[in-house]
Backbone as a printed PyTorch tensor [residue, N CA C, xyz], in Angstrom:
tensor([[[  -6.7980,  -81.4000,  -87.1140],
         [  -6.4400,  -82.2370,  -88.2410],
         [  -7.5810,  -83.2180,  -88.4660]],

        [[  -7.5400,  -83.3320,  -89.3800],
         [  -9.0010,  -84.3380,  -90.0810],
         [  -8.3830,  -85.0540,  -91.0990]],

        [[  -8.9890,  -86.4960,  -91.0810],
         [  -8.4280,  -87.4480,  -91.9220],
         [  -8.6600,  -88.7890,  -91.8960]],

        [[  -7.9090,  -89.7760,  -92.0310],
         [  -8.1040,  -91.2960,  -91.7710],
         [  -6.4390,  -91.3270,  -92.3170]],

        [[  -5.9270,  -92.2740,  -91.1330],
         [  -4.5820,  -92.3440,  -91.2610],
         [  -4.8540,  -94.0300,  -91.4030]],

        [[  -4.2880,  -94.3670,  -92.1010],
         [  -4.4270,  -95.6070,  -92.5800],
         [  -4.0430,  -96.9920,  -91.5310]],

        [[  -3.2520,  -96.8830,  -91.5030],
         [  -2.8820,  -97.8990,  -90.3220],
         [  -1.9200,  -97.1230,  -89.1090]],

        [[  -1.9950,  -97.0830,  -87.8230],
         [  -1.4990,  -96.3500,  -86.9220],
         [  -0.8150,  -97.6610,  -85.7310]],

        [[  -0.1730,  -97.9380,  -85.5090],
         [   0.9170,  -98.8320,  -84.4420],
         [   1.4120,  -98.1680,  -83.3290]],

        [[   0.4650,  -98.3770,  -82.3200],
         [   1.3100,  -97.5850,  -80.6570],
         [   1.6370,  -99.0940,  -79.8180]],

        [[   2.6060,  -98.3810,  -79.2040],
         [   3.2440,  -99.0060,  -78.2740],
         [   3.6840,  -98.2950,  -76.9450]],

        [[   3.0780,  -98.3460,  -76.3820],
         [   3.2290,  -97.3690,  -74.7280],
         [   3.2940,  -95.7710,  -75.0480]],

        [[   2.2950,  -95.4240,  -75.6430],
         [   2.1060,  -93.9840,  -76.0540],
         [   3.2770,  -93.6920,  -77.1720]],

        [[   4.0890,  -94.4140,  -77.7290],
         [   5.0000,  -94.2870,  -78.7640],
         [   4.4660,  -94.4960,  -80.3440]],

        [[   4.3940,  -93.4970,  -80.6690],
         [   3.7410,  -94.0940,  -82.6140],
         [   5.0200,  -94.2340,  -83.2000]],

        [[   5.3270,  -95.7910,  -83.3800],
         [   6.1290,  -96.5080,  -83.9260],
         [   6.0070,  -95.9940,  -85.5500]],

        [[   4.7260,  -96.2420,  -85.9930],
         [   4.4400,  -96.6470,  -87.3600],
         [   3.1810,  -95.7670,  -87.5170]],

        [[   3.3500,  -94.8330,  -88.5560],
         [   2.1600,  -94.6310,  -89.4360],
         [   2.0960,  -94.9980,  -90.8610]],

        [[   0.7390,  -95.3730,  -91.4890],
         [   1.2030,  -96.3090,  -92.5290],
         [   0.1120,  -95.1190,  -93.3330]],

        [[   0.2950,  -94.5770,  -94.7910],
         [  -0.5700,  -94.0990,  -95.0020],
         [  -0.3290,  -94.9980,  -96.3450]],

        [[  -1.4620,  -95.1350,  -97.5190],
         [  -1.3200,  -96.3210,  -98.6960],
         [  -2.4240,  -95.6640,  -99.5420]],

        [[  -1.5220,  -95.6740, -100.4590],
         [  -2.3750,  -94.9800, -101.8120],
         [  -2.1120,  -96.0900, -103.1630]],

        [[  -3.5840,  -96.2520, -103.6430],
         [  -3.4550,  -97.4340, -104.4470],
         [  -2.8180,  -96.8500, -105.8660]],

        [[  -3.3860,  -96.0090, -106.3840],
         [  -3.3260,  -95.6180, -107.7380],
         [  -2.2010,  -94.2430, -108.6210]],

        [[  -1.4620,  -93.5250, -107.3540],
         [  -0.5490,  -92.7210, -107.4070],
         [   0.4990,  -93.3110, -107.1650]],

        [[   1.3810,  -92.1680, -107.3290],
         [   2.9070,  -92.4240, -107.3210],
         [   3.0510,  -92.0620, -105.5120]],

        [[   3.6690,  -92.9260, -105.0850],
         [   3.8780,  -92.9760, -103.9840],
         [   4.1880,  -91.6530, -102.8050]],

        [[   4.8850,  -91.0910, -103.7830],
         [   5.5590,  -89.4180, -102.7370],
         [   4.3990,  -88.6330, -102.6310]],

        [[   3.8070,  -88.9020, -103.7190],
         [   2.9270,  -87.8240, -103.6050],
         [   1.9730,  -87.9430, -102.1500]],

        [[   1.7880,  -89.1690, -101.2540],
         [   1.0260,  -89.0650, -100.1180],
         [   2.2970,  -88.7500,  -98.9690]],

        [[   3.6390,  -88.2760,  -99.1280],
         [   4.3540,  -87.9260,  -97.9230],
         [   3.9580,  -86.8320,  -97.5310]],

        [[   3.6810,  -85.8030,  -98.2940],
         [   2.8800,  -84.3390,  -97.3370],
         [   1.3980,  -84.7120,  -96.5250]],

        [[   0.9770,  -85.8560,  -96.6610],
         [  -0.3570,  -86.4270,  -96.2050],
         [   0.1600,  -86.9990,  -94.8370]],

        [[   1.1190,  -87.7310,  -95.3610],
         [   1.8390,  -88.6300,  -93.7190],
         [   2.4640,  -88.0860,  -93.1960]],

        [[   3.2620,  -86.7570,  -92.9930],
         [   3.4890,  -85.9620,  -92.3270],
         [   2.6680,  -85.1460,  -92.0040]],

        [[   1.5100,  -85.1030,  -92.1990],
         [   0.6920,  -83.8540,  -91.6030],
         [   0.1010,  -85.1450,  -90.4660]],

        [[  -0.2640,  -85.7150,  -90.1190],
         [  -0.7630,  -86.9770,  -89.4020],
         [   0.3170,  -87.6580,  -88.9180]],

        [[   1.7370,  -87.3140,  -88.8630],
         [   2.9520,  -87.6340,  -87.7740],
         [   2.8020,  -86.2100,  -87.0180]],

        [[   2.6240,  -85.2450,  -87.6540],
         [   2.8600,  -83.7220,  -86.3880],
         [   1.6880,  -84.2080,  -85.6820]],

        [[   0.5950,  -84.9630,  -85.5930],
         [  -0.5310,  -84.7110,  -84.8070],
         [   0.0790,  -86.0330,  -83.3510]],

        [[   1.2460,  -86.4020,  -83.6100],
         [   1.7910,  -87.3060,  -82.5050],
         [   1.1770,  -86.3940,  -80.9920]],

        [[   0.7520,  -87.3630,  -80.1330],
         [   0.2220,  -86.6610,  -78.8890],
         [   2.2160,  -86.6510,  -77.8910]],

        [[   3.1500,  -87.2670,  -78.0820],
         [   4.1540,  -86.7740,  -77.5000],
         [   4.9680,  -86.1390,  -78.5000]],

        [[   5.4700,  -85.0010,  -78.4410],
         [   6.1960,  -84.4690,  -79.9380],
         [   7.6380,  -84.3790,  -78.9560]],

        [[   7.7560,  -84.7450,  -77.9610],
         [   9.3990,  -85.1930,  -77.9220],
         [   9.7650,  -86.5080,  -77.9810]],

        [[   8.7670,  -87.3520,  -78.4760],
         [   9.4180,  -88.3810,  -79.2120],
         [   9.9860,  -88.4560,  -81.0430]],

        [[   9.9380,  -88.7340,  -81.4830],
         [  10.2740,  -88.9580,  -82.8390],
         [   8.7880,  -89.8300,  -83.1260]],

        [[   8.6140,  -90.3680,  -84.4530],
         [   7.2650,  -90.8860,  -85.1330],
         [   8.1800,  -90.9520,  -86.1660]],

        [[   7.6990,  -92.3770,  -86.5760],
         [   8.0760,  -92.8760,  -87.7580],
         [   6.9420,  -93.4510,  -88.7010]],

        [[   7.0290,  -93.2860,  -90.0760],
         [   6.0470,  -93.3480,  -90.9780],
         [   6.3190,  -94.3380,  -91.8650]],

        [[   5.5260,  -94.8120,  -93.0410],
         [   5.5980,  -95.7810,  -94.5050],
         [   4.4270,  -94.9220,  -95.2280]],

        [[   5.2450,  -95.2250,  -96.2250],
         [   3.7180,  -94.5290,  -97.3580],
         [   4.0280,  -95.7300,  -98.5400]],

        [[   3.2320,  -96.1160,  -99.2200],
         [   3.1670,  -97.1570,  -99.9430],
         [   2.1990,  -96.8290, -101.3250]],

        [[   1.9580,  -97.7160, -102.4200],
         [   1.1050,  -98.0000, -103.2380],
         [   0.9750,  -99.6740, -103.5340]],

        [[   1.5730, -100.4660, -102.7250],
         [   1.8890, -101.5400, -103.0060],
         [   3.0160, -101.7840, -103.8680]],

        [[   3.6690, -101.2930, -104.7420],
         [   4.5270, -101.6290, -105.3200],
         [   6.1760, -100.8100, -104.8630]],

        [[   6.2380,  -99.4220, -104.0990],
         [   6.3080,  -98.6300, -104.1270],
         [   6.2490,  -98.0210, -102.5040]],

        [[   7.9420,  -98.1340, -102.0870],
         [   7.6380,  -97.5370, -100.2730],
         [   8.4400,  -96.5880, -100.4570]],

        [[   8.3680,  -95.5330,  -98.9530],
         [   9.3010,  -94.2840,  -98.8820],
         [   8.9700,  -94.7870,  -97.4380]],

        [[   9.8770,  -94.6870,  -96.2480],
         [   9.8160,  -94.2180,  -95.0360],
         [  10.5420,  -92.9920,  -94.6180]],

        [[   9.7460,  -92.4870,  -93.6020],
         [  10.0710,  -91.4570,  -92.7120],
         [  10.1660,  -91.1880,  -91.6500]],

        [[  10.5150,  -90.2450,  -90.7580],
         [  10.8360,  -90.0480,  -89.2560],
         [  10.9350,  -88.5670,  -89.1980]],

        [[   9.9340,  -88.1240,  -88.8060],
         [   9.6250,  -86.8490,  -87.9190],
         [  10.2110,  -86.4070,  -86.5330]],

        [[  10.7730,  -85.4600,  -86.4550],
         [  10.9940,  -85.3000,  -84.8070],
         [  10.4150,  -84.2440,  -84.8730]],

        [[   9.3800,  -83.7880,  -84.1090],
         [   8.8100,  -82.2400,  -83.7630],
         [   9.8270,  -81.2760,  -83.0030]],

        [[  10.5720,  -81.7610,  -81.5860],
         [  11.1620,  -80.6120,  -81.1700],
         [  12.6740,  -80.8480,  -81.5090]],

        [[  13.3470,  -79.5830,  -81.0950],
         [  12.8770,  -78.5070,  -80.8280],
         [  11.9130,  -77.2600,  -81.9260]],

        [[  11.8170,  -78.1430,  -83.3750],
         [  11.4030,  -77.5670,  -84.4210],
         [  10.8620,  -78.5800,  -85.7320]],

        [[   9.8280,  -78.9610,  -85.9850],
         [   9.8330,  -79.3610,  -86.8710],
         [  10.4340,  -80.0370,  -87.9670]],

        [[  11.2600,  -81.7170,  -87.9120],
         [  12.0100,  -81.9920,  -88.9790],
         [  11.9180,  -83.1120,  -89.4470]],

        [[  12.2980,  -83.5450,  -90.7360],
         [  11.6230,  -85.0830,  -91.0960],
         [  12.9230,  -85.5230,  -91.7910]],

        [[  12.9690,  -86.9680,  -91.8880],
         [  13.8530,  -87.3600,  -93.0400],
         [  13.1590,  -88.1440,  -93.4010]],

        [[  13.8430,  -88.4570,  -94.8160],
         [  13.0680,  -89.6300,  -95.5060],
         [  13.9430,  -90.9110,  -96.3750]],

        [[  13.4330,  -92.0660,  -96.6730],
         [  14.3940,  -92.9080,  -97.2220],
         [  14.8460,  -92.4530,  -98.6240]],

        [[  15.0950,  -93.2980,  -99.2750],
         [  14.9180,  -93.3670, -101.1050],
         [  13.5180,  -93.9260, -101.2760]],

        [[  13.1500,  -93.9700, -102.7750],
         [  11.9750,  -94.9060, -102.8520],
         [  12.4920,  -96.2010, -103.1380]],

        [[  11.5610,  -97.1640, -102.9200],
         [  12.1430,  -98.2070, -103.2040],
         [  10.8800,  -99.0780, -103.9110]],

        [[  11.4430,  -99.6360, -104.9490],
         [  10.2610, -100.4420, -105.7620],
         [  10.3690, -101.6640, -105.8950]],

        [[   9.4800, -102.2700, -105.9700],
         [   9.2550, -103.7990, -106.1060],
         [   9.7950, -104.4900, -107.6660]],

        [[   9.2580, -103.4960, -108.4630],
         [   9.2750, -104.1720, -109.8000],
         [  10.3910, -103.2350, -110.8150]],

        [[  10.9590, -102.0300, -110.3230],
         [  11.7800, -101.5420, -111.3250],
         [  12.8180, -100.9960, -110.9550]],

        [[  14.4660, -101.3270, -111.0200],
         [  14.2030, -102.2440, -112.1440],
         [  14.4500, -102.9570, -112.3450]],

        [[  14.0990, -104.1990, -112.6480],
         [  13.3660, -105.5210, -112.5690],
         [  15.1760, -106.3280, -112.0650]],

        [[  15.0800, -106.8550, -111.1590],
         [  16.2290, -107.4700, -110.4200],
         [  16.4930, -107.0570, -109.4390]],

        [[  15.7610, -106.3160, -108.8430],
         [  16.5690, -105.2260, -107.6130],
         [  16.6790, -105.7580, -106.6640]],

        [[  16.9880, -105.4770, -105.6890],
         [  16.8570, -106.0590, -103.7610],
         [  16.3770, -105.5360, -102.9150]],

        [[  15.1640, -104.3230, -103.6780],
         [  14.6610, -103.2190, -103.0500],
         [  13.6520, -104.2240, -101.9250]],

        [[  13.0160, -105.5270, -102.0530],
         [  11.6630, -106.0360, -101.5810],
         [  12.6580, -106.3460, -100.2490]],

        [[  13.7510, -107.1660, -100.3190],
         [  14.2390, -107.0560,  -98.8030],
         [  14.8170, -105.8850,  -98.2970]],

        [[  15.2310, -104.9350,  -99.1200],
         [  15.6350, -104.4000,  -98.1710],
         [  14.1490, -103.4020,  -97.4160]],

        [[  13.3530, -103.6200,  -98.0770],
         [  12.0590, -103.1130,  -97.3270],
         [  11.9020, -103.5090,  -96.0110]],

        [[  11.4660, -105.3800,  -96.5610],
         [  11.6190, -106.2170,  -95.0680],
         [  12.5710, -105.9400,  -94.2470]],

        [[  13.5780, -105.7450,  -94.6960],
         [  14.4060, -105.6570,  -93.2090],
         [  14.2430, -104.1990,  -92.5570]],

        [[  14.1830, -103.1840,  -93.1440],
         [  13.2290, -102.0010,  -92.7680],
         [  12.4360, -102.5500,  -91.6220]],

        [[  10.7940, -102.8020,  -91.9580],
         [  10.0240, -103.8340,  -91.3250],
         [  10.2900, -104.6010,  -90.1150]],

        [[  11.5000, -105.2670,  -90.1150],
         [  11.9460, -106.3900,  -89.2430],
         [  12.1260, -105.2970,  -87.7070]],

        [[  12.9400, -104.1430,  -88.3920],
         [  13.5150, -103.2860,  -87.3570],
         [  13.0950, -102.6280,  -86.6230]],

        [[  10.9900, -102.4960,  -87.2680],
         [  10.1520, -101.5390,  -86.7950],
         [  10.0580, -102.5890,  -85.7890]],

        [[   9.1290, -103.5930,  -86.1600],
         [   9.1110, -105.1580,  -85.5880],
         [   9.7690, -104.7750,  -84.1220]],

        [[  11.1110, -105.1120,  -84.4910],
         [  12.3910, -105.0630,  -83.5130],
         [  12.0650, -104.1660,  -81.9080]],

        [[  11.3970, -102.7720,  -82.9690],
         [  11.2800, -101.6610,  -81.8090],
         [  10.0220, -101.9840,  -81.3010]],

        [[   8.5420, -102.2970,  -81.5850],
         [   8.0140, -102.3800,  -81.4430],
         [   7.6600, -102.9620,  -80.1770]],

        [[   8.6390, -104.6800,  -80.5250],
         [   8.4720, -105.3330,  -79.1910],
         [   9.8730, -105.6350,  -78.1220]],

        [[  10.3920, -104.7400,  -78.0340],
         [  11.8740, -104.1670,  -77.0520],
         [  10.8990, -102.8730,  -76.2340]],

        [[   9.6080, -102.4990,  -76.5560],
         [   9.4220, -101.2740,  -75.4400],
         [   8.5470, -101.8750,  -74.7760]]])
């Protein structure tokens, strides 16, 4: 695999967080990008969890490799449409929870 994964977060050989961020597209379109760079996890009986972003614009995900290959993913969630939403916390609290795991291992 070849690439640049944008921002990467370990914690005792655990990839908490892969962050991949695309400025000028629509956001989904980089989830086949951040899943090809969650299968490259060096433990694949853990799970790996992902963000893909444009700044305005998140999706998270969670890969488990065994016993087979499988991902889920959130909704998208946007900052600005449409216009009133509660999408920006409920991001953060997303965030808070990675946070959460991050420093509990």
């Amino acid at each position: 695999m070849q690439g640049r994964i944008d921002t990467l977060i370990i914690q005792d050989q655990f990839w908490v967080l892969v962050v991949e961020a695309k400025r000028t597209i629509m956001v989904s379109l980089a989830v086949p990008q951040a899943l090809a760079y969650m299968m490259c996890n060096p433990n694949p009986m853990r799970s790996v969890y992902g963000m893909v972003s444009n700044g305005d614009e998140f999706i998270f995900l969670k890969l488990s490799a065994m016993p087979k290959p499988e991902y889920g993913s959130s909704r998208l969630y946007s900052l600005f449409f449409p216009l009133g939403n509660r999408d920006l916390q409920e991001v953060f609290r997303v965030l808070r929870q990675v946070k959460g795991a991050i420093t509990t291992k």
